[in-house]
LOTI-26845 format. One record per residue (C-alpha): x, y, z. Coordinates in steps of 0.2 Angstrom, whole numbers. Each point is the difference from the previous one (the first is absolute). Layout:
+-------+-------+-------+
:    px :    py :    pz :
+-------+-------+-------+
:     X :     Y :     Z :
...
+-------+-------+-------+
//
This chain:
+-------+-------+-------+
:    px :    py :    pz :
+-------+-------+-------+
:  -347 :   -43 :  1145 :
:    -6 :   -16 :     8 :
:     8 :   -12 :    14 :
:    -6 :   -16 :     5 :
:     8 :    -5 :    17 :
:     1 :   -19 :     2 :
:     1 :    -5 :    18 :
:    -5 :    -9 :    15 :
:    -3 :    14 :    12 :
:   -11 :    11 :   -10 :
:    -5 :    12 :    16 :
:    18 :     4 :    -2 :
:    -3 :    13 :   -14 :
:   -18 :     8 :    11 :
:     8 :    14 :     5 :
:    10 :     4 :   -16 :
:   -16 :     2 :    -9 :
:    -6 :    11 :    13 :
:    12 :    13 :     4 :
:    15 :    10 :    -6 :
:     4 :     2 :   -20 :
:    -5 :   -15 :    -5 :
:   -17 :     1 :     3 :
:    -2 :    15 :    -7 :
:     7 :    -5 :   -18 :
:   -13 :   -15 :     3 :
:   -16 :    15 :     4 :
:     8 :     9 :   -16 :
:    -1 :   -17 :   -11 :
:    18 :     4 :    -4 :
:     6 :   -19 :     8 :
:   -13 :   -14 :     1 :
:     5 :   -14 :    16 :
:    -6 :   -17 :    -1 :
:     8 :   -11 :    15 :
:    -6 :   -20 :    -4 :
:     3 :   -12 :    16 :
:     8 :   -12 :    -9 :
:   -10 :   -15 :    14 :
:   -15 :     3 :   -11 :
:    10 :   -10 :   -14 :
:     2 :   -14 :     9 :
:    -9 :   -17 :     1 :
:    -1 :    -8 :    18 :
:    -9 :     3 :    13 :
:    14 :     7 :    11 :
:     5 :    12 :   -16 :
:    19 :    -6 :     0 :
:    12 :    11 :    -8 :
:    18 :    -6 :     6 :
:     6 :   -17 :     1 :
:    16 :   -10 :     5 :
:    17 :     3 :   -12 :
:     3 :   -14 :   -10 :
:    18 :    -7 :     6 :
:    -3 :     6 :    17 :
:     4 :    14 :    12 :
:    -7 :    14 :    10 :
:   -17 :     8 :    -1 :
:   -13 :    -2 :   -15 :
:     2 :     7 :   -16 :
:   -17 :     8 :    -9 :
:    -9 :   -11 :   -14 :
:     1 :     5 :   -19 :
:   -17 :    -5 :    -6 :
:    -9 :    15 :    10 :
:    11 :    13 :    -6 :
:    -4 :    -8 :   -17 :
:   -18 :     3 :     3 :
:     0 :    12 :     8 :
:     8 :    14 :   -14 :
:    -8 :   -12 :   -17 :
:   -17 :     3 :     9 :
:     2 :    20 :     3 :
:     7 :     3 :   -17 :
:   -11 :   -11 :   -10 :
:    18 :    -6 :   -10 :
:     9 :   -16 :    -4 :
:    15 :    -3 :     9 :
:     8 :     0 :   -19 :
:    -5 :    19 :    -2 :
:     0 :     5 :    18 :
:    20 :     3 :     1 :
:    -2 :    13 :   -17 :
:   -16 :    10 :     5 :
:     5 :     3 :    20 :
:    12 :     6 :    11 :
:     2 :   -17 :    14 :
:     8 :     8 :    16 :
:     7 :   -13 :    13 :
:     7 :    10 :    16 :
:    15 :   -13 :     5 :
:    19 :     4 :     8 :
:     5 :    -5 :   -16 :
:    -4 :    13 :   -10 :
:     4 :    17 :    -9 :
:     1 :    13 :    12 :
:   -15 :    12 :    -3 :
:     9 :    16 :    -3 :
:    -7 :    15 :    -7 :
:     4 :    -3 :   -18 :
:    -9 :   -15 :     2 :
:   -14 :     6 :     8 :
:    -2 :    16 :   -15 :
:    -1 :   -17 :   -12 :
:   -13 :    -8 :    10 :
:   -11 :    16 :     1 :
:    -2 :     0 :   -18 :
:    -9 :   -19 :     0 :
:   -19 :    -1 :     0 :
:    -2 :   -15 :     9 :
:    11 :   -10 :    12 :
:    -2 :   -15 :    10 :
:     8 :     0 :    18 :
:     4 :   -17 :     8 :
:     1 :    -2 :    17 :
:     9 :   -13 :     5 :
:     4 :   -10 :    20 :
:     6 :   -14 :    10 :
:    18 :    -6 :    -8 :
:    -4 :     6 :   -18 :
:   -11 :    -5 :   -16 :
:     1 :   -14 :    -9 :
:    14 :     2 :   -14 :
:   -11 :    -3 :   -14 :
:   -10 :    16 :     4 :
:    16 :     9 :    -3 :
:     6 :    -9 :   -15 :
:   -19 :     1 :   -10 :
:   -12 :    16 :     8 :
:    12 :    13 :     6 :
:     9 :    16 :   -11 :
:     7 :     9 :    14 :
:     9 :    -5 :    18 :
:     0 :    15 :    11 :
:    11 :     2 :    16 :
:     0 :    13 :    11 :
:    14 :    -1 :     7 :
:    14 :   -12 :     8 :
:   -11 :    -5 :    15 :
:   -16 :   -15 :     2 :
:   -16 :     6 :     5 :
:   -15 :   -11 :     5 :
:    -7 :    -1 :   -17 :
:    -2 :    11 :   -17 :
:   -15 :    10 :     8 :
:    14 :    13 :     5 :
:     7 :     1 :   -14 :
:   -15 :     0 :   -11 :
:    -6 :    18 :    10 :
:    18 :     8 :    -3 :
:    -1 :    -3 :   -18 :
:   -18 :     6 :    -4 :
:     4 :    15 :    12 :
:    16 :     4 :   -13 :
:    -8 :    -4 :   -15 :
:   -18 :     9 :     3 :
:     9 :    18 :     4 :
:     9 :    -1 :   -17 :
:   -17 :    -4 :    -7 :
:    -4 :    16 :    -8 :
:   -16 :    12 :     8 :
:     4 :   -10 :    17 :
:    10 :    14 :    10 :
:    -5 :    17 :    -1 :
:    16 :     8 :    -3 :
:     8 :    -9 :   -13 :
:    16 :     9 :     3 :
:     2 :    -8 :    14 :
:     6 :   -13 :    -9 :
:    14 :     7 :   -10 :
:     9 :     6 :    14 :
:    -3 :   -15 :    15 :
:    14 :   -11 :     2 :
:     5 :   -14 :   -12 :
:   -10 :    10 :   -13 :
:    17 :     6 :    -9 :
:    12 :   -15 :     9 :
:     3 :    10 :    15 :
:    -7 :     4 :    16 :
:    -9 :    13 :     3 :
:     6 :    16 :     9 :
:    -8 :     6 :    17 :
:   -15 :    10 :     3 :
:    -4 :    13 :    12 :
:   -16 :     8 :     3 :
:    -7 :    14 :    14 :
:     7 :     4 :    15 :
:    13 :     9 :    -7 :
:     8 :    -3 :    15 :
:    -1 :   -16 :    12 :
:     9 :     1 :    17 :
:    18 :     3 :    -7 :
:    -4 :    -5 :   -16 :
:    -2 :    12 :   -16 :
:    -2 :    -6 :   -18 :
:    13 :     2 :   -11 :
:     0 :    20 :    -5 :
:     1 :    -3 :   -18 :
:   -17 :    -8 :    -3 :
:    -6 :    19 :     8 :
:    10 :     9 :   -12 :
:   -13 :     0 :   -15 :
:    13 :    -7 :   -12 :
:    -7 :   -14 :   -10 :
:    16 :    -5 :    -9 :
:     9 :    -1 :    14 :
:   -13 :    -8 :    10 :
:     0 :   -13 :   -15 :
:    21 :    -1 :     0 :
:     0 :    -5 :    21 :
:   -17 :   -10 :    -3 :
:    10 :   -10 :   -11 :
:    18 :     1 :     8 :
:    -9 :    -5 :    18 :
:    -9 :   -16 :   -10 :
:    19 :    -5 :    -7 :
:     7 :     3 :    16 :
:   -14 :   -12 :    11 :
:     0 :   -13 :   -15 :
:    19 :    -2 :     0 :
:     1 :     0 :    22 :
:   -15 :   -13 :     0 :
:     1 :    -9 :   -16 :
:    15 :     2 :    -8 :
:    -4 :   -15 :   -13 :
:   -16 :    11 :    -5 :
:    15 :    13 :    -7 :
:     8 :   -12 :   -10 :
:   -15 :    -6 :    -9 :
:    -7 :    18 :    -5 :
:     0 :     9 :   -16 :
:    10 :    16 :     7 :
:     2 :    16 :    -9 :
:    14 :     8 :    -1 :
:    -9 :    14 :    13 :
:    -3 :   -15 :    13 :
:    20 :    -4 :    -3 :
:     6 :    17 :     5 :
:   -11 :     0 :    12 :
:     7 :   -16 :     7 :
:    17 :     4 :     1 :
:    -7 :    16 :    10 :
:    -6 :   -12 :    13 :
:    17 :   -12 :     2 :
:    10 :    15 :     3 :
:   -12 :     6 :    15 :
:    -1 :   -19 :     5 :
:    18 :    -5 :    -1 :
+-------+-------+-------+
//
């Protein structure tokens, strides 16, 4: 996979492409990261890319024509067949939440183009003529789509296959299935007062399996009780469930 990063703080993604799982899918030519400053498509002196909203109001709203640049020149391709061949992702309040269904689809592409955005917003017609995707994070603004842009390649590169050493890992993690997932324990046994649950000692795999899964129902319907709405529950899960509610209520 490749992702182009279009910005004006390019020093922003230094450290990605040093450290941590990213880099390493970027040593294993797995993920390729190009991250374009998007000043060098400018054409003054002072390399302006936000002006003035038309109409009026606060702050400066970010020009069209360097976005337009910007991605025609890094993909060699027309604006006409720009919107058919790549994935365009603009990170804006507005968008689709990045959930991990979505993020599953993403993995599958073999290029994207992240944009960046600042200031007030992005000209409209960026939206209406170059982007496929708008991508929110959540219901809160951040300082521009930089933040955004290192949570979604950080979800999408550990779907990539080869990426993660475990690959199991994945299956089981939360919002893999819909739920979340169930708590994990490791060595000491015993910490001050505190002793795992006995049954992850017993040696029982299907029964480890049965409170694995009835301790990922329980925390998903305390925490996100929308998440148990929305999953495709066997008819296991649903025993399982009404187990729960009668020790809850």
């Amino acid at each position: 996979m490749q992702i182009d990063v279009v910005t004006i703080f390019p020093e922003f993604f230094d450290c990605l492409l040093k450290e941590g799982m990213i880099s390493v899918a970027v040593k294993k030519n797995i993920l390729k990261i190009n991250v374009h400053n998007l000043r060098n498509f400018t054409h003054d002196k002072h390399k302006q890319v936000d002006d003035t909203p038309y109409g009026g109001g606060p702050g400066m709203v970010m020009k069209p024509e360097p976005f337009f640049e910007t991605v025609t020149s890094i993909t060699q391709c027309n604006l006409k067949e720009l919107k058919k061949s790549f994935r365009v992702i603009l990170f804006t309040p507005q968008g689709k939440f990045l959930e991990q269904k979505n993020v599953q689809e993403f993995a599958k592409e073999e290029r994207m183009i992240l944009l960046c955005p600042r200031y007030e917003g992005i000209d409209e017609r960026v939206r209406e003529h170059l982007i496929t995707d708008e991508i929110s994070i959540g219901d809160f603004v951040v300082s521009g789509g930089e933040f955004p842009a290192i949570v979604f390649m950080e979800a999408v590169t550990r779907m990539i296959p080869g990426v993660l050493g475990d690959e199991l890992s994945l299956v089981e993690e939360s919002f893999s299935d819909g739920l979340l997932e169930y708590p994990q324990y490791t060595r000491p046994r015993k910490l001050i007062d505190w002793e795992i649950p006995e049954i992850l000692l017993s040696g029982n795999h299907a029964e480890i399996k049965r409170w694995r899964r009835k301790e990922a129902l329980k925390r998903t319907m305390e925490r996100r009780p929308d998440l148990i709405e929305r999953a495709s529950l066997t008819d296991a899960d649903k025993k399982l469930l009404r187990e729960i509610k009668k020790k809850i209520y």
